[in-house]
N, C-alpha and C positions, 0 to 999 in steps of 0.2 A: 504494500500500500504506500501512498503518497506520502511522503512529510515534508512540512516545512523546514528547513536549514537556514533559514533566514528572516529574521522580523524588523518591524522598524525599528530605526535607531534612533526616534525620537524615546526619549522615557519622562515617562509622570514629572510633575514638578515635586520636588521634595518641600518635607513641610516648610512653611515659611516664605516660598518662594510661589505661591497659589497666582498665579495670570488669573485676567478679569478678562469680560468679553464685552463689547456694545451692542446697541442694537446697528449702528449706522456700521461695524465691522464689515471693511473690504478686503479682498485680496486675491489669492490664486483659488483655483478649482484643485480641491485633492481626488482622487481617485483611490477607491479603496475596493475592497468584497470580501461581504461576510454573510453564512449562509447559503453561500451559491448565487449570490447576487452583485453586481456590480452597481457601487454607490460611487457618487461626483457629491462633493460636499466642502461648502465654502467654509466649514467648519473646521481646524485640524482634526485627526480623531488618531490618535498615536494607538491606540489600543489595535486599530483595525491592520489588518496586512495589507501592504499596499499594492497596488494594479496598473497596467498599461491598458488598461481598456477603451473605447476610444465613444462606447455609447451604453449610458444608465440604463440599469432596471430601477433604481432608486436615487430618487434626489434628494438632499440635504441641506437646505439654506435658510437665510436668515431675513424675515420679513415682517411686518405689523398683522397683527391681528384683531384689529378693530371690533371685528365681530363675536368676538368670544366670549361665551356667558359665562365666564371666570371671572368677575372681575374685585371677589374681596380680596386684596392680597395679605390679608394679616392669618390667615389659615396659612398652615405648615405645606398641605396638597390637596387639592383635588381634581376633579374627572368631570366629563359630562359628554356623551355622544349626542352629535346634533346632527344635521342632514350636510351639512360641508365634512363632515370625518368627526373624528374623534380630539377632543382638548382637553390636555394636561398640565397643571399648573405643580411648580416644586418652588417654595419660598427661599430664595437664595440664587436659581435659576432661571427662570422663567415660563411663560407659555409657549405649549407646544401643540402644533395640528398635526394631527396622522392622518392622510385623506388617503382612498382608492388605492392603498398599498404599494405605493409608487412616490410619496412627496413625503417629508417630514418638514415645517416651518417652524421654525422658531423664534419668539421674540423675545430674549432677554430682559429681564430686570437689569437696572441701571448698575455696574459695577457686578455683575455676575458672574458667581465663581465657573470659570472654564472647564474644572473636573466635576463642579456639580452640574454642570451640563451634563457632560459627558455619562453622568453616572444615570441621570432619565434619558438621556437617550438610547444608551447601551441597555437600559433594561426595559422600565413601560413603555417607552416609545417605540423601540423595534419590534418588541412584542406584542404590541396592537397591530403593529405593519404586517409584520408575518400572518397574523389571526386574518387582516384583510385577503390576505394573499392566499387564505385558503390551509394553512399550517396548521396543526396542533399544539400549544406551544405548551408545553410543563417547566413548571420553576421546578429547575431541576440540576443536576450536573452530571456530564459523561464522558465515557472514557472508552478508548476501543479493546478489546479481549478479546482474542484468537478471531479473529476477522467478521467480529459483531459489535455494536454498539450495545454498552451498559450503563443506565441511566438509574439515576439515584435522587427519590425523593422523598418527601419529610417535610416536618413542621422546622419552624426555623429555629435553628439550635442545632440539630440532630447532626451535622457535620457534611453536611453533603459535599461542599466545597474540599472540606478535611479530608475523606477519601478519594476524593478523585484527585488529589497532590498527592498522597500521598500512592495510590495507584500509578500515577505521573512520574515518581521519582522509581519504582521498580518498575522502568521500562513500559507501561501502557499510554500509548496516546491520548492525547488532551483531547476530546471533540467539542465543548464547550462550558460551559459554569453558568447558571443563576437562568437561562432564555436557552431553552432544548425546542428543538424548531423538528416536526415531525409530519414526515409526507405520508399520506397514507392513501393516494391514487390507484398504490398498486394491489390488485387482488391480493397476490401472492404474501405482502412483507411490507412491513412497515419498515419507512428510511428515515433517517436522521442524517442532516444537514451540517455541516461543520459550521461553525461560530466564529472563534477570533481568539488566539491567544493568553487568556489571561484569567486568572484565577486569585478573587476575592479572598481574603483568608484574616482573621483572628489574630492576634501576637501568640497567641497559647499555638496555633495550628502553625504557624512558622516553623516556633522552636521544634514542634514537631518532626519537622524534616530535616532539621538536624541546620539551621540558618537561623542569624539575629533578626527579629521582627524591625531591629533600630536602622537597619541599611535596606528597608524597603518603604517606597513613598507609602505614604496614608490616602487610604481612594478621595477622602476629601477631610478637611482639615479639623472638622468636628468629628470624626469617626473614626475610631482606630485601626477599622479594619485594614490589609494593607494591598497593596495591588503588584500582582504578584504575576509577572508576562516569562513563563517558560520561552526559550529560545532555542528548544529543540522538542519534539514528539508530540507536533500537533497536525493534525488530521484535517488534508485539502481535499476529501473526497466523499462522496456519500458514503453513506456505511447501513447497511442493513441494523433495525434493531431487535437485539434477541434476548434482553432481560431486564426487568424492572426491579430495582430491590425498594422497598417502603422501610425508613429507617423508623428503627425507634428502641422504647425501652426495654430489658429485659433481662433476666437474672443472670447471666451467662450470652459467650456471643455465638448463635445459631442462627440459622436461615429454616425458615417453619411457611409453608404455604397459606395463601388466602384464599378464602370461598369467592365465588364471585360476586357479591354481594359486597363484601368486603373490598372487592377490584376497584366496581365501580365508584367507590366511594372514596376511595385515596385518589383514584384517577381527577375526580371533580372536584378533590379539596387542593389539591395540587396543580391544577392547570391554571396557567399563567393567568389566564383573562377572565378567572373568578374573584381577584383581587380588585376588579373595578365593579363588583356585583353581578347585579342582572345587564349593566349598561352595553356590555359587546355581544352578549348571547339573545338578549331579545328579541333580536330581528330573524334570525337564524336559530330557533333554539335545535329544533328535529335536526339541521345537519349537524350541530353540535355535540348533541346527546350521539348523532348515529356514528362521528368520528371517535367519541370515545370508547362506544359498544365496539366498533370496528379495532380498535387497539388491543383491548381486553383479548380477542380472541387469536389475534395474530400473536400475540408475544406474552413471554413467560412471565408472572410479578409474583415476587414472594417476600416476606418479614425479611427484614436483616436486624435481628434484635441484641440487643450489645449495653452493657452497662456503662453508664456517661463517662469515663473514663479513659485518657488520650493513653493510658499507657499501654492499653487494650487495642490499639491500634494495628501493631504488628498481626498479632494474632486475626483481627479481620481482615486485613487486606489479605494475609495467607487463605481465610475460606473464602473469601468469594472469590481468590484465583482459583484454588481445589473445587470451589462448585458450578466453575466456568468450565472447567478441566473435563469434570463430570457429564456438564452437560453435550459437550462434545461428543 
């Protein structure tokens, strides 16, 4: 399979050093692709790999949004689907439109931080786009095993990000972190779409891997989490997906199957665009529900249950390679 051997050489600003954005911000056209898609974006976006492509599947730019029924800014975030797309507001960032799976606009608040852009764009923003485009999207993280995608999801805590580094550092490829983007066109198999480099992580989930949390930027300046762009074993190619693990509690760390009942219900508590309520599923609810029934049957999902415990780590990343091994 593909890998990347090479990412951008922009890196994050380290603390202290946070860029601001405006709304009247000019300058060059980047070219990026993530997902399988070719973006042109008056934005930088360092996160993204970059492209010689010479024409969008998606655009990225910077414009007024007059029309946006957002308009208390003393709220932290909110949402609201309208008949022009979809608008999101992040207090420190700004408002964004995702229309017709094809545009993102954005219009900055005045002196807005650059990575707090970046950080709604790279996740509710693309993830509404994808959901336009017809994707399934789960907040989730993945990783490739014996020439399948393994996607891992949970309530937020449960380490998702944690094992797919740590999966990342004994030789499995990165296919994405936090916005799992899932085709499911084909009869046959569900596919998963590669992402972009970079993997959210903890100070606790650094040391983890055996590296100072203090020599990686903070994904934005009030958040300690830290941004963390592997520069080798990440995944440019579709990848069939062949196992769901549902993370959570448990007395010891085993992998214990789910009813279907069960399926469907991590499936729907987990997918990306349940996080704006009913506002992206209303209009479409039946092919919604019929994408996730459709998931359920194509691909495997079982507990991966583990005590909270990072020193327990070794030991799980060994079973779910041993039950990947298995399932072979």
């Amino acid at each position: 399979m593909k890998l990347a051997n090479k990412l951008n050489a922009e890196a994050a600003p380290l603390p202290g050093t946070e860029s601001h954005i405006t709304s009247d911000a000019k300058g060059d056209i980047y070219f990026y692709t993530a997902y399988g898609l070719r973006i042109n974006s008056t934005l930088p976006i360092p996160e993204l790999l970059s492209s010689n492509h010479t024409e969008a599947d998606v655009v990225i730019r910077f414009g007024k949004l007059d029309k946006s029924p957002l308009k208390d800014k003393s709220i932290i975030h909110s949402y609201k689907l309208t008949a022009d797309g979809m608008y999101l507001f992040l207090l420190g960032a700004g408002t964004f439109l995702i229309r017709n799976g094809n545009e993102i606009i954005i219009e900055p608040e005045p002196d807005a931080s650059a990575s707090k852009i970046r950080l709604l764009l790279l996740g509710a923003a693309i993830g509404t786009l994808l959901h336009q485009r017809g994707y399934l999207t789960l907040h989730a993280s993945a990783v490739a095993m014996n020439n399948g995608a393994v996607v891992f999801i949970g309530d937020k805590g449960w380490g998702k990000s944690t094992i797919a580094a740590n999966l990342h550092a004994r030789g499995h490829n990165l296919i994405a972190d936090d916005v799992v983007a899932v085709d499911l066109h084909s009869e046959q198999q569900a596919i998963v779409l590669p992402a972009f480099p970079q993997l959210k992580l903890w100070p606790d989930a650094v040391t983890s891997l055996g590296s100072n949390p203090e020599e990686l930027p903070q994904l934005v300046s009030n958040i300690e989490k830290r941004d963390f762009r592997p520069n080798y074993g990440f995944m440019l190619t579709n990848i069939p997906l062949k196992q769901i693990y549902v993370l959570g509690k448990g007395e010891a760390v085993e992998i214990k199957p789910l009813n279907s009942q069960e399926v469907l219900t991590y499936l729907i508590r987990n997918s990306y665009i349940t996080r704006f309520g009913e506002e992206l599923i209303q209009s479409d609810r039946a092919s919604y529900f019929r994408k996730l029934t459709q998931l359920a049957k194509k691909v495997s999902i079982s507990y991966l249950l583990r005590p909270k415990d990072l020193s327990l780590l070794p030991e799980t990343v060994r079973l779910i390679e041993e039950n990947q091994n298995d399932y072979n």
